[in-house]
BAVEXSE-780203 format. One record per residue: x, y, z of N, C-alpha, C, O in turn. Coordinates in steps of 0.05 Angstrom, whole numbers, plus 5000, padded with zeros to 4 digits. Layout:
N
XYZXYZXYZXYZ
...
***
This chain:
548
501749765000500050005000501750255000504050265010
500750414990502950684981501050914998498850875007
502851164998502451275012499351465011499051584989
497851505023496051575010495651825010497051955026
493451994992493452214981491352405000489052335002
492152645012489352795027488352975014489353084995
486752995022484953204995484853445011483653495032
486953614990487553845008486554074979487954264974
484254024964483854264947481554354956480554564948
480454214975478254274992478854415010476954545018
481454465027482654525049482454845048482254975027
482654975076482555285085486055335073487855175071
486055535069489455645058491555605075493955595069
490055555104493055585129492755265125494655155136
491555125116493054765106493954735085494054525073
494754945079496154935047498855095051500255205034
499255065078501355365084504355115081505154965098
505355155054507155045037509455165037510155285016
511455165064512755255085515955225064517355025060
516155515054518755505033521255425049523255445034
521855325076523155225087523454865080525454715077
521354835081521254415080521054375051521354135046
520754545028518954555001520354674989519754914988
522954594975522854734943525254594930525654354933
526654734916528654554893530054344907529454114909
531954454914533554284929533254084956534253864960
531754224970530554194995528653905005527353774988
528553855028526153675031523853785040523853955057
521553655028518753815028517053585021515353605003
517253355035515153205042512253315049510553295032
511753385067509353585083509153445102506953465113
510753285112510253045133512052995156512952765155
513053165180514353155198513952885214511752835221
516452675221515252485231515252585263516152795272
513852375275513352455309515552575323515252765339
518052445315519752495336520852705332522252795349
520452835308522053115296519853315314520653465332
517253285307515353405327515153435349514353655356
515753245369515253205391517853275405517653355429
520953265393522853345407524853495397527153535406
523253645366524553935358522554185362523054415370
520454095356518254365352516254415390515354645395
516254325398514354255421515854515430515254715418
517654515447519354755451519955035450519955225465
520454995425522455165409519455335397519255555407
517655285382516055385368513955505379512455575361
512955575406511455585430511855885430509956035426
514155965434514856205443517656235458518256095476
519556495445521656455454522156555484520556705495
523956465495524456575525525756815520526356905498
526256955549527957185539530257155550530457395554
532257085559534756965568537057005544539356915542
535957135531538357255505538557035485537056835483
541057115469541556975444541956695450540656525437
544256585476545556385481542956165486543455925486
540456245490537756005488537655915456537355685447
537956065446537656015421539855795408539255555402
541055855408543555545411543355365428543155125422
543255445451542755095472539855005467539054785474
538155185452534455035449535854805425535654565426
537154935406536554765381539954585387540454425369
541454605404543454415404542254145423543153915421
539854265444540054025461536653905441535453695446
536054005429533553815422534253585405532953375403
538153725380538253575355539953365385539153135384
540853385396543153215417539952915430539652675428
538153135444535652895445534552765415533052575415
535052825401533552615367536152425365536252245349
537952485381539152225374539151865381540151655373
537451955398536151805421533251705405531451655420
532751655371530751675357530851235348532451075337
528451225360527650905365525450835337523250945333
526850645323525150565301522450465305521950275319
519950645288516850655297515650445295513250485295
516250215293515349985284518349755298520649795289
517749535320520049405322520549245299519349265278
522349065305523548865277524948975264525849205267
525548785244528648785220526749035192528049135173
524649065194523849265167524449545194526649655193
522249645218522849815227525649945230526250175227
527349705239529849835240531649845219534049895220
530049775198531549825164530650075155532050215140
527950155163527150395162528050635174528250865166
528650485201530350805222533150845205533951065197
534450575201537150635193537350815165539550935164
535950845149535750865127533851135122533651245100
532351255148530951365137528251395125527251615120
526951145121526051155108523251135111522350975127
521151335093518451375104516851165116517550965104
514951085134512950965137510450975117509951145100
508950735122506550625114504850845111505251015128
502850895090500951125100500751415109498851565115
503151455108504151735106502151895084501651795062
500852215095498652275073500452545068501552705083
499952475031501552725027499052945012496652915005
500853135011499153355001498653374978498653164965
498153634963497453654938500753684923501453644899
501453724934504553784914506753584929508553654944
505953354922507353214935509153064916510952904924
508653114893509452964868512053164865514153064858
511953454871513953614867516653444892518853414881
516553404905517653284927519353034909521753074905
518352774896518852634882520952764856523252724848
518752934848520553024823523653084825525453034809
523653224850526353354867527053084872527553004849
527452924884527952724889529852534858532052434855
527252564843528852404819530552614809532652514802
530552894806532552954807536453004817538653004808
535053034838537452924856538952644850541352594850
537052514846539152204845539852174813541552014806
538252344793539852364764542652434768544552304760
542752814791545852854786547352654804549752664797
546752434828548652244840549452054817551551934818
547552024792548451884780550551964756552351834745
549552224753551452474736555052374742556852284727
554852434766557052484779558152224778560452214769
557152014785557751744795558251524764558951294763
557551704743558351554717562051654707563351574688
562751834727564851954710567351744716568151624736
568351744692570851554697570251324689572351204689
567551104677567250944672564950984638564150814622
564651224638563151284615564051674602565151834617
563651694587564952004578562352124571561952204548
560052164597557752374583557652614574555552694564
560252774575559953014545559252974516558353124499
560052654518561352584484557552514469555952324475
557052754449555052604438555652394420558052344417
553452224404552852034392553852114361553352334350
555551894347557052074322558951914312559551734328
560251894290562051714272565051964268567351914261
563752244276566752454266568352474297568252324316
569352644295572152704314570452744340568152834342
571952654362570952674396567652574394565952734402
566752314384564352294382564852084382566752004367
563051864404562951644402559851414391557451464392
560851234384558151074365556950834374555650684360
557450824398556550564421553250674425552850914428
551250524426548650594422548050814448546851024447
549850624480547850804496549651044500550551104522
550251254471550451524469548251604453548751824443
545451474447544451614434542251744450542051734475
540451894429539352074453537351874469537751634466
535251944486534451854509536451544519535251434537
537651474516538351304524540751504552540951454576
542151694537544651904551542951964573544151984594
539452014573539352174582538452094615537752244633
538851804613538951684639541651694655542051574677
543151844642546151894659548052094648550452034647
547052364636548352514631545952734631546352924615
543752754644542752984652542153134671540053274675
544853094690544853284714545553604712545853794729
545753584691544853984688542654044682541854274690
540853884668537853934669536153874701533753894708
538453794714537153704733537553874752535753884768
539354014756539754274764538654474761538454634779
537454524727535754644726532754584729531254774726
531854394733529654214747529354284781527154244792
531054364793531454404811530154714823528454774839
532054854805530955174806527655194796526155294813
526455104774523855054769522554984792520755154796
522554824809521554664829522054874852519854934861
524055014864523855154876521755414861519455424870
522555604841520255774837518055644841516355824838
516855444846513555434845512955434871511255604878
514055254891513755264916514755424942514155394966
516355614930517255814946514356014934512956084953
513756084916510956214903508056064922506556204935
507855924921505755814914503755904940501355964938
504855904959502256014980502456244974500156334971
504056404972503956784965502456774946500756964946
502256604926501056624896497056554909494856594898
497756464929494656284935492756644957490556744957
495356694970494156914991493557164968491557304970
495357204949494957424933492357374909490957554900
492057104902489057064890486457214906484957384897
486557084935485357204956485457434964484457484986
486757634949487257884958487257914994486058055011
488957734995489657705027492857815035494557685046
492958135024494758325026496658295049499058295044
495658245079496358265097498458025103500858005110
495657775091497657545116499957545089502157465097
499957625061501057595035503857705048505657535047
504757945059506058025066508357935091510757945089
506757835115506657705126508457415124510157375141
508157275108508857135089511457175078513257015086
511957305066514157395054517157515072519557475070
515057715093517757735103518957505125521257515132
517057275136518357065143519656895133521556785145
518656835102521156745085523556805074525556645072
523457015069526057195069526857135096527856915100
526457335120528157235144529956905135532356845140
528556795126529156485134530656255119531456025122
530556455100532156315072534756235080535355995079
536356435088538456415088539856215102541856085095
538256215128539555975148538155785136539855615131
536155725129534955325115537755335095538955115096
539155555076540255405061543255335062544555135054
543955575076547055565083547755395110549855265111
546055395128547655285153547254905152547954785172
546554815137547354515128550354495119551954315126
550854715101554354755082555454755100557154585106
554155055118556455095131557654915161559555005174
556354675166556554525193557654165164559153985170
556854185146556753935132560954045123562853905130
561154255110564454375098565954345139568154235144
564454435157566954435173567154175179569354075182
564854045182566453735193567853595177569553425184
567253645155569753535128572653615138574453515152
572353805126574654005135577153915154579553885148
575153895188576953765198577053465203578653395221
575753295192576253005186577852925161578852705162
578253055141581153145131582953175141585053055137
582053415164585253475170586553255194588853175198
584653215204586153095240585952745221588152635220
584552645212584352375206585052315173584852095163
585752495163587052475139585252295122586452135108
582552285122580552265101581852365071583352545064
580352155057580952245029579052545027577152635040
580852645006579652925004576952824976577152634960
574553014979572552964952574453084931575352924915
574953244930576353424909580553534922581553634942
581553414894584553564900584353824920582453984920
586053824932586754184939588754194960589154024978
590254424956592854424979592154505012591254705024
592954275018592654395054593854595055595154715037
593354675089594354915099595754825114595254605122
598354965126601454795141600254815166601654725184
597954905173597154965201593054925208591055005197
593754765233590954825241588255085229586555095211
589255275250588955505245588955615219586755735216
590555635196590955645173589455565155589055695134
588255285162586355095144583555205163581455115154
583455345182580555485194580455775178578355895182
581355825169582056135157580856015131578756115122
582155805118581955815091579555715083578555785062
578355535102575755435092573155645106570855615097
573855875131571556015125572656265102571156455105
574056285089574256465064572656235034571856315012
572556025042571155815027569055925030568156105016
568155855047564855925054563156265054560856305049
564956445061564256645051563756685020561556785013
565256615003565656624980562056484969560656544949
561656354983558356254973555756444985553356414978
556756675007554756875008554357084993556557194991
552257244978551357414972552857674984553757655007
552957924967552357894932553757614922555557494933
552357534891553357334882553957604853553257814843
556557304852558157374817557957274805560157164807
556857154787556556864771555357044741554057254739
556756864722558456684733562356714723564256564718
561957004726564957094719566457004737568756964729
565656934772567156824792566156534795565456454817
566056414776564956074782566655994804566055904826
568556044796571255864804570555854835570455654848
570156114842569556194868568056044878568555924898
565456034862563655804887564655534893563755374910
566155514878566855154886568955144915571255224917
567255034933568754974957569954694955568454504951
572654674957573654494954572454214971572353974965
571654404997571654155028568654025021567853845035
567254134999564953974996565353714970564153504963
567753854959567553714928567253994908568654044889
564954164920564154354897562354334888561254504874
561354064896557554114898556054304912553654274908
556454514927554854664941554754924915553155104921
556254984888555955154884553055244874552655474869
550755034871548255214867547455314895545155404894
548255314914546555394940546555654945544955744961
548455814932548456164931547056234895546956474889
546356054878544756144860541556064867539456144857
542155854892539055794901538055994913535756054914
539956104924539356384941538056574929535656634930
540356704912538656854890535856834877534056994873
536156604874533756644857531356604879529356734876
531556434899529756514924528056834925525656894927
531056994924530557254929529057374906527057524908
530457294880528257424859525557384853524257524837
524757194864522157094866520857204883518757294876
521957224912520357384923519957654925518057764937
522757814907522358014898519758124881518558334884
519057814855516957904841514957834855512857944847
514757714870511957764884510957994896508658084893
513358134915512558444932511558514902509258594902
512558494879512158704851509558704839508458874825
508558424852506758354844503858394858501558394849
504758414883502258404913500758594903498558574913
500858804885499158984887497559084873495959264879
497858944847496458854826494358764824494558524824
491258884820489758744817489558594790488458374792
490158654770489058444743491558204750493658194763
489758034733491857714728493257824704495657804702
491457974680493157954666495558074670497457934663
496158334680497958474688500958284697503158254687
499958204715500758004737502557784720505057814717
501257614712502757524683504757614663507157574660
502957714652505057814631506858044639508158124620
507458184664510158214678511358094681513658144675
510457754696512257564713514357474675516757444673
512257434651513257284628515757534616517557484600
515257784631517757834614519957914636522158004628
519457874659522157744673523257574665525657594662
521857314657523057054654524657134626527057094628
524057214610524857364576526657534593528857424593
526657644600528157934608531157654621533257654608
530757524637533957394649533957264626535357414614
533357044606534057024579535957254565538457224561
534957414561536557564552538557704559540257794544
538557724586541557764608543557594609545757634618
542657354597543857144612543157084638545157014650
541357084650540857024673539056824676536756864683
540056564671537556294665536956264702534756224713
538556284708537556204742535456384747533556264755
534856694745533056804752530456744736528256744747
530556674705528656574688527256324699524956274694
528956174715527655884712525455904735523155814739
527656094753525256124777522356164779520456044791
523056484756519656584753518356344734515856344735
519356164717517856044701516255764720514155664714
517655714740516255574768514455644771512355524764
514755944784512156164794509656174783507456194794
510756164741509256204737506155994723503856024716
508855744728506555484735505555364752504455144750
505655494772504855524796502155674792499855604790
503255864792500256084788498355914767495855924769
499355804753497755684733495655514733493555494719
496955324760495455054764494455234786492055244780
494855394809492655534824490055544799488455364798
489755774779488255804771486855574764484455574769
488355274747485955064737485054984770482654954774
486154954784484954844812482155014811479954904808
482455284814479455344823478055414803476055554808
478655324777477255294759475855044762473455044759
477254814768476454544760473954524788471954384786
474454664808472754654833469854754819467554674821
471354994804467255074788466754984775464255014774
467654844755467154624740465454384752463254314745
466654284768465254084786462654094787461353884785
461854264790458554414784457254484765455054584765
458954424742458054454709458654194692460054124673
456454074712456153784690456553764656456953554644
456354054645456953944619460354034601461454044579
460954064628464654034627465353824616465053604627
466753864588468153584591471753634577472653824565
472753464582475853614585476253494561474753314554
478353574544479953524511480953294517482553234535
479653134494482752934491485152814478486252594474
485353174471488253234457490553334479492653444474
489353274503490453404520492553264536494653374545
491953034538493552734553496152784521498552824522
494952764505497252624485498852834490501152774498
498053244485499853294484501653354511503753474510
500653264530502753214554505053044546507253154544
504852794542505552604536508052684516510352634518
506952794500509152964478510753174488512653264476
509853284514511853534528513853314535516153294526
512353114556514652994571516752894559519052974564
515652584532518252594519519852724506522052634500
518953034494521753214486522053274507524353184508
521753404537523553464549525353244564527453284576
524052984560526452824572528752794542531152734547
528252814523529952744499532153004510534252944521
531353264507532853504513533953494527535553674523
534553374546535253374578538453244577540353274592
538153094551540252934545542253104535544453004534
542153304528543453414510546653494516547153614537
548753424499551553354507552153594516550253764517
554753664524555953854531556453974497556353824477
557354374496557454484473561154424479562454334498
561954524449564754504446564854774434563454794414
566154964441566555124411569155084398571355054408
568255104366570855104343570555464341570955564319
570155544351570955894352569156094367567255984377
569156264370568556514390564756494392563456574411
563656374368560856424353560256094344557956054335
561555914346561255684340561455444355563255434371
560455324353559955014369559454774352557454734338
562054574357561754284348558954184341556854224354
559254034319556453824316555953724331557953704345
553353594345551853494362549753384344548153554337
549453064331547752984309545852974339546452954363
542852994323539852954337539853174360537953164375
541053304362541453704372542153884356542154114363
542953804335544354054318541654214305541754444298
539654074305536854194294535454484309533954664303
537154394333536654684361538554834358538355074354
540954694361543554854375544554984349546055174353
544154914317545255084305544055374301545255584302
541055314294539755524290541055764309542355954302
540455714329541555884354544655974353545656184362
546055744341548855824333548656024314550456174322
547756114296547156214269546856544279548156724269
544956554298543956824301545456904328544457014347
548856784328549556884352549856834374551856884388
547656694381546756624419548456454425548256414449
550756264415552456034422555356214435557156074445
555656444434558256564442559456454463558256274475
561356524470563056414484562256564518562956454539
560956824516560456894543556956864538555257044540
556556664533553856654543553356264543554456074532
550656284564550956014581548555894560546455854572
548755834529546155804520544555484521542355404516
546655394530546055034531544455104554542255024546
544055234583542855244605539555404597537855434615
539255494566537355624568535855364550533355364550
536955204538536154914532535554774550533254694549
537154724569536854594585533954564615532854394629
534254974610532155044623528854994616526854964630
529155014581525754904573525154624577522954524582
528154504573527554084577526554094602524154084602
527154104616526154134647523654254654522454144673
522754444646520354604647518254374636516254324649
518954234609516554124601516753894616514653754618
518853814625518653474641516953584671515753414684
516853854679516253964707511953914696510553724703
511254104680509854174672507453904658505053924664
508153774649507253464645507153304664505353144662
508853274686508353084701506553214728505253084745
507053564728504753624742502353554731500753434745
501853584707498753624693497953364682495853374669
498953124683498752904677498452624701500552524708
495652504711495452414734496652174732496852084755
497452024718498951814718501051874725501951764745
502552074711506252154718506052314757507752314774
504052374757504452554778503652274804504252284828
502152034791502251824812504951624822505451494842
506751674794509251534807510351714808512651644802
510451994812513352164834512452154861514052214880
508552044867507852074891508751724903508551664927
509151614892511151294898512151254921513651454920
512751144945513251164975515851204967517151414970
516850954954520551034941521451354930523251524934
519251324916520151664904519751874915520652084907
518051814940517352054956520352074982521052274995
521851714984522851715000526251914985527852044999
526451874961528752074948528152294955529952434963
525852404953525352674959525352794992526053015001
524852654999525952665031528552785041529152965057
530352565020534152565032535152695004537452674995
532452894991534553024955535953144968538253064961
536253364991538253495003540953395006542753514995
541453145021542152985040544552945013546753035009
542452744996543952614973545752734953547352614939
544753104957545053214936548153414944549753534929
548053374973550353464979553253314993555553374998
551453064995553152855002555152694991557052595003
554552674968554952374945557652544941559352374947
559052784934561452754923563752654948565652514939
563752714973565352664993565552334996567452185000
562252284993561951944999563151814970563351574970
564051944947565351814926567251744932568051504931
569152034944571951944952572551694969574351544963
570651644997570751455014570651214999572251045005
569151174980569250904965570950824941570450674923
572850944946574550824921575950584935578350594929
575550424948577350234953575150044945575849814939
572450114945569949954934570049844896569749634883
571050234887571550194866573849984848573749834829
576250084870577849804869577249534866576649384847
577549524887575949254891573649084873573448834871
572349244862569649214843571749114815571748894804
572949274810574849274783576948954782577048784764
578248964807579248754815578148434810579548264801
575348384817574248224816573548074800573347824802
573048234779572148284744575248234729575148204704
577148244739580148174731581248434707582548444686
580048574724580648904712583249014724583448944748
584949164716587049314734585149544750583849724737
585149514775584749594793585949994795584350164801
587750024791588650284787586950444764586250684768
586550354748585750474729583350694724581150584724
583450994721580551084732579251274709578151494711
579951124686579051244657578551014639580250944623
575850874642576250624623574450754598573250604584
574251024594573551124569576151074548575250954529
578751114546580251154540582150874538583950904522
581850534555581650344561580750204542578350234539
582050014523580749754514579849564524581449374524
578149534532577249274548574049184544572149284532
574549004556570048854554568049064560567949154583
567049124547564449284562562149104569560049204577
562348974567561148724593562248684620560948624640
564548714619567048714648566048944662564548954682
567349184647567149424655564149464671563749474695
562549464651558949444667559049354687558449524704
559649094696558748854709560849094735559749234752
563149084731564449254757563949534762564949634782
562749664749560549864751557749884765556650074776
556749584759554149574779554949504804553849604823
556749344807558449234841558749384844557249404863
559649604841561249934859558150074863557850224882
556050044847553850204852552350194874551450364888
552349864873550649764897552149854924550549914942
554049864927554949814941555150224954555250314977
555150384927554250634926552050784935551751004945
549950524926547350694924546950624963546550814977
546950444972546950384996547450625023546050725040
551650645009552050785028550751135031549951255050
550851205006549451444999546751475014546351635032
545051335007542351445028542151365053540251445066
544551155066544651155094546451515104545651635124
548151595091549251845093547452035090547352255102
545751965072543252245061541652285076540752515079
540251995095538152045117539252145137537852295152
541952095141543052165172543152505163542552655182
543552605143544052885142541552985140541553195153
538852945128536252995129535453005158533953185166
536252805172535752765206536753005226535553115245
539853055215541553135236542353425230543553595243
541553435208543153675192539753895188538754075201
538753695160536553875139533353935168532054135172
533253785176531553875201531354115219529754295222
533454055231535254215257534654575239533454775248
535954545212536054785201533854895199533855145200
531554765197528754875192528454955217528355195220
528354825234527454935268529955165265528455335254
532055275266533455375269532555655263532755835279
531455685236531055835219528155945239527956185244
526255765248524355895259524955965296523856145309
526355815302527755965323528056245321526356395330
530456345308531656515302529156785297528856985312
527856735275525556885263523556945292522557165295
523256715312521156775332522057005357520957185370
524556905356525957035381526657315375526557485392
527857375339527257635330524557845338524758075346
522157695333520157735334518557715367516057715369
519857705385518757595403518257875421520058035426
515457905429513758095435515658285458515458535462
517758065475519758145497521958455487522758635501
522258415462523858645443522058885450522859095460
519058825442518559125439517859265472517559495480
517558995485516559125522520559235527521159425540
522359085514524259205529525759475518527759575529
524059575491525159855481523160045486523660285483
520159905495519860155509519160255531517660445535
520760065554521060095574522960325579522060455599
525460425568526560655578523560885575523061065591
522260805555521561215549519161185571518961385586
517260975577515760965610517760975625517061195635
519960945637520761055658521361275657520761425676
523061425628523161705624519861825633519762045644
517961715629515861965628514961905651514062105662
514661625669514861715702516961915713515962085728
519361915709521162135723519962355711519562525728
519162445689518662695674516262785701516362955719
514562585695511462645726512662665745512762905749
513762555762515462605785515962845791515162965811
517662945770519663245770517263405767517763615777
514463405758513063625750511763745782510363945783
***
C-alpha cells in the first residue's frame, strides 16, 4: 500500500501553508514531519521564545538535535529498524497536493548522483557520432544518455521546482487578495532563507574539513592543505564566505566551488538568488489587481533573464509561473465540478505526453564545444536546436546557452508530470517520495561519499580481473561487459552507502535547520523586544511626572 493522498483542494489556505523552508528545489518538502521531529524539535522551540538572550537560542536547538539522537525505530523488527537506519518513510504517510513536486526533486537529485557517479567509467559530454570526439556505442544516443548525463537539466529542474513552491502560497494569499497575511508571508521567508540554506554547508564543509585534517580522510576534490590548524580554519571560512551574497556568477564560478564539499554546494548561493528574485516579484506583484497584468510582467522577467543571461532568475519565475497556473485550473476545475456539461479535451493527455518525451529527449543534451568565439561542434539529433541558435549568435562564448536549453527540457518534464495524473502518481511512489525526503542529503553528500569509496571501486574492478588502478576506462580497451558488470558492484554498494549518509543528514543536519531558521525568526520577533525598548521612554515619562 502506498502512501495515500489527502484531499487538500478542499482545504482552508492555512492547510496549504507550503512552508518555503521544508518545500522547494533542492530541499526536503515532504509535508510530513515524523513524530519524533515534532515532539522533540518543535514542542519547545515553536511555542514562544524565552527571553534569556541569544545563548537560548543555541542550547534550544543544540539540546533538542543532541535528544533526536536517542530516535527508536516506529515499528520493532528487522523492516522498522531498516527503516530507522535508512530513513525511510512509513506506511500511510498522507501527502499533500504537491507532493509529486517532492518526488520530482527527488528524481532529480539521484539523476545528478548518478551524473557524477558515471564519471570515469563512461564519457557523458561525448554525443552520439562517427566524426572527431564522438562516440558510436548505442547507449550515446539520445534518450538513452539521458538516463546518465542529465544532471544539468537536473539542476535546472531543481530551480523550476523551487520557483513554484517558494510562490505558491503567496501566489494562493494574493488570488485572495489577502494583502496582509500575503505580506506576512514573505517577510518570514526571506528572514529564513538564508539559514534553511547555508547552515547545512556550513556545519556539513566544517566537519569535512576537519576530518581531513586530523584523520587524513580522502579529500572529495584535490586541493592544497594549509601547514597549520588555524590556517586550514581561515581558509575554509574564506571558502564559505565566498558562497554568500552578493553573488558573481558566473564570471567568479571558480569561486563557488568549495573544495571541502567537492564543489557541489555551488548552486546553493544561485539557490539563494533566485529565492530572492522570486520573492522580489511577488512584493512586485502584491499589488496588482489584474491577472493579466500579473502575468504578463512575471513572462517578461522570465524573457528579460534570457536575455541577460540570467537562466537562474528565468527558471525561477517560470516555476512561479506554473504555479500560478495550476492555482488557477484548481479553482477552475472546483467550478467546473458544478457544470456537469464540462468535459475536458482529449488532445490534451497526448499532448502532455509529447511535452514529457521532448523534454526528457532535451535533457540529454551533450555538453557544447566551441570550434570558435560564435561556434559550436556538431551534436547529430541536437544540431536541429543548437545550430539555428548558433547562426543568430546566441552560442558565444560568454553566454550560458546550453542552460537556456536545458532550462525548457526541464520545464516541460516539470509541467507534464504536474498536469498528467498518471506521471504525477509515480513521483507520489513511497520510494520516490522517500528520494525526495534525503534530495538534500543526497545532493550534497554523494561527492565526499565518492571519495570514501574508492577502495569499493577498486575492489569492484579487481574482481572482474580489471587493473584495479585504472580510473578512465573511456580511453581503456577492454570488455564492456567487464567494465558494466564492475560498475554495477561499485553501485550497489554506492547506492546503499549514499542514502544511509543522506538520511543521517536529512535527520541531523536538513531538520535542525528548519527549526533553526524558525527559532531565530521567533525570538527576533518575540513580543519581549518591543516591552524591552519601550520600557526606557515609560520610565523616562514617570521621572518626567515625578519632576513636574
Amino acid at each position: 500500500m502506498e502512501a495515500t493522498q489527502s484531499n487538500e483542494s478542499a482545504a482552508p489556505l492555512d492547510a496549504l501553508d507550503i512552508d518555503e523552508t521544508e518545500a522547494d528545489g533542492l530541499l526536503r518538502g515532504d509535508g510530513h514531519q515524523p513524530s519524533h521531529f515534532n515532539n522533540r524539535f518543535a514542542s519547545d522551540s515553536l511555542s514562544g521564545m524565552p527571553n534569556s538572550g541569544k545563548a537560548n537560542i543555541v542550547l534550544q536547538w543544540i539540546s533538542a538535535l543532541f535528544r533526536s539522537l536517542t530516535i527508536k525505530p516506529a515499528r520493532p523488527g528487522l523492516r522498522g529498524t531498516v527503516r530507522a537506519i535508512f530513513n525511510y518513510p512509513e506506511r500511510g504517510t498522507s501527502l499533500r497536493d504537491t507532493a509529486w513536486l517532492d518526488g520530482l526533486r527527488g528524481l532529480a537529485a539521484f539523476e545528478v548522483f548518478i551524473f557524477h557517479y558515471i564519471d570515469g567509467w563512461l564519457d557523458r559530454t561525448t554525443p552520439w557520432g562517427h566524426g572527431e570526439h564522438m562516440r558510436s556505442e548505442w547507449y550515446y544516443l539520445p534518450i538513452f544518455r539521458t538516463f546518465y548525463a542529465s544532471g544539468d537539466a537536473a539542476v535546472c529542474l531543481f530551480f523550476g521546482i523551487s520557483g513554484y513552491v517558494l510562490s505558491y502560497r503567496m501566489l494562493s494569499l494574493l488570488r485572495q487578495r489577502r494583502q496582509e497575511k500575503l505580506l506576512t508571508a514573505l517577510s518570514s521567508a526571506v528572514f529564513r532563507r538564508a539559514i534553511r540554506l547555508y547552515m547545512p554547508v556550513f556545519i556539513e564543509t566544517f566537519i569535512l574539513m576537519l576530518l581531513v585534517r586530523l584523520f587524513d580522510l580522502p579529500k572529495p576534490t584535490p586541493y592544497e592543505s594549509a601547514p597549520t590548524l588555524f590556517a586550514e580554519l581561515k581558509a575554509w571560512c574564506v571558502r564559505f564566505i565566498h558562497l554568500l551574497p552578493p553573488l558573481r556568477y558566473p564570471d567568479r564560478f571558480d569561486k563557488l566551488l568549495n573544495p571541502y564539499d567537492g564543489g557541489i554546494s555551488w548552486t546553493i548561493p544561485l539557490e539563494y538568488y533566485g529565492s530572492m528574485y522570486v520573492y522580489t516579484t511577488v512584493l512586485l506583484l502584491s499589488q496588482l489587481p489584474s491577472i493579466v497584468v500579473r502575468r504578463c510582467l512575471a513572462v517578461a522577467l522570465a524573457i528579460h533573464g534570457f536575455v541577460k543571461d540570467d537562466w537562474i532568475a528565468s527558471q525561477f519565475v517560470m516555476g512561479m509561473i506554473f504555479a500560478d497556473y495550476q492555482l488557477e485550473r484548481r479553482d477552475a476545475s472546483q467550478s467546473q465540478l458544478k457544470d456537469s456539461s464540462h468535459k475536458p479535451s482529449r488532445f490534451r493527455p497526448w499532448l502532455l505526453g509529447l511535452m514529457f518525451a521532448f523534454g526528457f529527449y532535451l535533457s540529454g543534451l551533450p555538453g557544447s564545444t566551441h570550434v570558435s568565439d560564435t561556434e559550436v561542434a556538431p551534436r547529430p539529433f541536437f544540431d536541429w536546436l543548437a545550430q539555428p541558435l548558433t547562426n543568430v549568435g546566441l552560442y558565444s562564448k560568454d553566454r550560458q546557452t546550453d542552460r537556456y536549453i536545458l532550462c525548457i527540457a526541464a520545464m516541460f518534464c516539470m509541467i507534464s508530470v504536474g498536469e498528467t495524473p498518471a506521471l504525477r502518481r509515480l513521483a507520489e511512489l513511497r520510494i520516490v517520495q522517500y528520494l525526495g525526503r534525503i534530495s538534500f542529503g543526497l545532493y550534497l553528500c554523494h561527492i565526499f561519499v565518492r571519495a570514501l569509496l574508492e577502495p569499493v571501486r577498486r575492489a569492484s574492478l579487481a574482481l572482474l580481473g580489471l587493473p584495479p588502478g585504472e580510473t578512465d576506462w573511456i580511453k581503456v580497451e577492454a570488455g564492456t561487459g567487464q567494465v558494466f558488470v564492475a560498475y554495477v558492484l561499485f553501485m550497489v554498494v554506492a547506492l546503499f552507502t549514499n542514502f544511509f549518509v543522506a538520511g543521517i543528514f536529512e535527520r541531523y543536519l536538513d531538520r535542525p535547520s528548519v527549526l533553526l531558521g524558525r527559532i531565530v525568526e521567533n525570538w527576533c520577533r518575540s513580543p519581549a523586544w518591543k516591552a524591552s525598548e519601550q520600557l526606557p521612554t515609560q520610565r523616562s515619562s514617570a521621572v518626567g511626572l515625578a519632576s513636574t
